[in-house]
N, C-alpha and C positions, 0 to 999 in steps of 0.2 A: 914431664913438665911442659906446659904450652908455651909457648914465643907468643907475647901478646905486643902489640907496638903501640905505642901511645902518641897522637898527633895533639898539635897543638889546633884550641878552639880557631872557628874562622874567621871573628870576629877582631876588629881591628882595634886598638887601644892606642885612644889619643896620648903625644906627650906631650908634657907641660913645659911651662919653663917659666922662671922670674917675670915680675909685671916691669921691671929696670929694662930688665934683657928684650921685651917684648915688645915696649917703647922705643926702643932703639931700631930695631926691625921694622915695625911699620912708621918709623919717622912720625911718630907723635909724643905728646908727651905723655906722662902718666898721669897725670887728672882726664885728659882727654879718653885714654886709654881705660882707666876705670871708670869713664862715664859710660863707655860703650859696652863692661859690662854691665854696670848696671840696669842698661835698658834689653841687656841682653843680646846685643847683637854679635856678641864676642863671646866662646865658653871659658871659663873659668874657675876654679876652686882655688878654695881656703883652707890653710893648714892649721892646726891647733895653735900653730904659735901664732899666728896671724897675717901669714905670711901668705901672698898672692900669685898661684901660680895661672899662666895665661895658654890658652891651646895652641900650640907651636902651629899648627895650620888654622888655625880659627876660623875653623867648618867651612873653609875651602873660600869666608867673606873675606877680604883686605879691604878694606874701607881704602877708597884715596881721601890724600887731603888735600887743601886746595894748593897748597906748597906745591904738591904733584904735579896737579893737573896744573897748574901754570907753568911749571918749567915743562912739562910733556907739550903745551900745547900752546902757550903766549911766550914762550922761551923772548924771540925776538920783539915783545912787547916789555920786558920787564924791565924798570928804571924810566922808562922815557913818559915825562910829561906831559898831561893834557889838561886843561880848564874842566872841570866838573859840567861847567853848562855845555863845552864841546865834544864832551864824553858822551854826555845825555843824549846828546844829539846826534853825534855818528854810529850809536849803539843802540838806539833808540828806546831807550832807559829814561827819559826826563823824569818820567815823576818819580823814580823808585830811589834815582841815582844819589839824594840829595841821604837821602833815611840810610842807604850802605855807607855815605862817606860817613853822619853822624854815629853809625854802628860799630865802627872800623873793619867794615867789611872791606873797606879799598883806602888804603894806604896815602895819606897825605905828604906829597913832598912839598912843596910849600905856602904855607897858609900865610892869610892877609897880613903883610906887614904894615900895611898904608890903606887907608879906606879905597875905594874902588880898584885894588889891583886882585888879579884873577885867582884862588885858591886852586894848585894844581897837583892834581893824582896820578895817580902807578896807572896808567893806561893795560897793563895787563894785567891787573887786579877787577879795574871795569869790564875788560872783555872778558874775565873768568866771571864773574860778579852775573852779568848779561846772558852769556849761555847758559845758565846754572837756571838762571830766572825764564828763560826764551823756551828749554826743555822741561821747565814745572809747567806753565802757560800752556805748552803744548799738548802734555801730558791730561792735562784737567780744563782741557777745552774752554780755556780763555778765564776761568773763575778760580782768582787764587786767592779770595776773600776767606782768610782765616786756616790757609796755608802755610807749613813754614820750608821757608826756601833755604835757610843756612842755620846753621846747630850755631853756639853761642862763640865755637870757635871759628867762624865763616863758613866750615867747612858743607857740603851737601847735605842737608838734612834727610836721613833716611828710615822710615818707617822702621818701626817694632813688627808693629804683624800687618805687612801691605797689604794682603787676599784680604781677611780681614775688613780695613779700609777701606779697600775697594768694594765691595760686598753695599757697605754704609753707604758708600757715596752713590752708585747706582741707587739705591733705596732712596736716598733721597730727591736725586732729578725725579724718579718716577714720580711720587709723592708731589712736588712742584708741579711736574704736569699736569699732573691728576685735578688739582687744586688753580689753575691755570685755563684746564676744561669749563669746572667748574662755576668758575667766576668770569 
């Protein structure tokens, strides 16, 4: 009789775990969390009974959200006060800043009680609001016409298939050039 030894394949098998559970882990909520997969950016399967399980490392992405990245990085901004027009302006956000307050991308602490008195915002909700916006601008060399800067929960908006994108948007400067020679 031969001694034959049987190893296990090399191949690594994701585990799963509740969409409750997996909402709790990455500090989102579960609409938020099955919106992500949705678009795919998160793996995920469905059980017969309908039940939602989530890739306990989910393909190595964590999305931050902007809960995060404000207490990571405005921590000593958060709560304190500033007029929307002085936000606009130390942040140099004017024209964007007015369209996040009405989005609720930045957090109103207190709105006009008495006509001409100043509407004032979460100051580190503007400076998260502002990087997020300074690093897309950056990113797409000044043209963020039909961009989007925040998912519907504030948080960073981030591509499905970026290479992809990227691919598109090259094609289309060139294209403009081209048409720019032209004319």
């Amino acid at each position: 009789m031969t001694n034959t030894q049987v190893t296990a394949p090399s191949f690594r098998v994701p585990t799963f775990i509740p969409l409750v559970e997996a909402a709790q882990i990455y500090n989102l909520s579960e609409k938020a969390l099955t919106q992500l997969i949705q678009t795919g950016k998160i793996e995920a399967v469905q059980l017969p009974t309908g039940e939602l399980l989530v890739a306990a490392e989910s393909n190595g992405h964590k999305p931050k959200t902007k809960e995060q990245i404000i207490r990571e990085e405005f921590a000593d901004l958060l709560g304190k006060p500033i007029s929307v027009h002085e936000a606009g302006k130390k942040y140099e956000v004017l024209s964007a800043i007015y369209g996040w307050v009405h989005a609720g991308y930045i957090r109103v602490i207190k709105k006009n009680i008495k006509r001409g008195q100043k509407k004032l915002v979460d100051e580190a909700d503007v400076a998260y609001c502002a990087t997020v916006y300074k690093e897309r601008l950056k990113k797409y060399g000044g043209q963020l016409q039909g961009v989007p800067i925040f998912d519907e929960f504030g948080n960073p908006y981030e591509l499905k298939y970026e290479d992809l994108a990227e691919r598109r948007r090259i094609k289309r400067q060139a294209q403009k050039r081209e048409i720019e020679k032209l004319g």
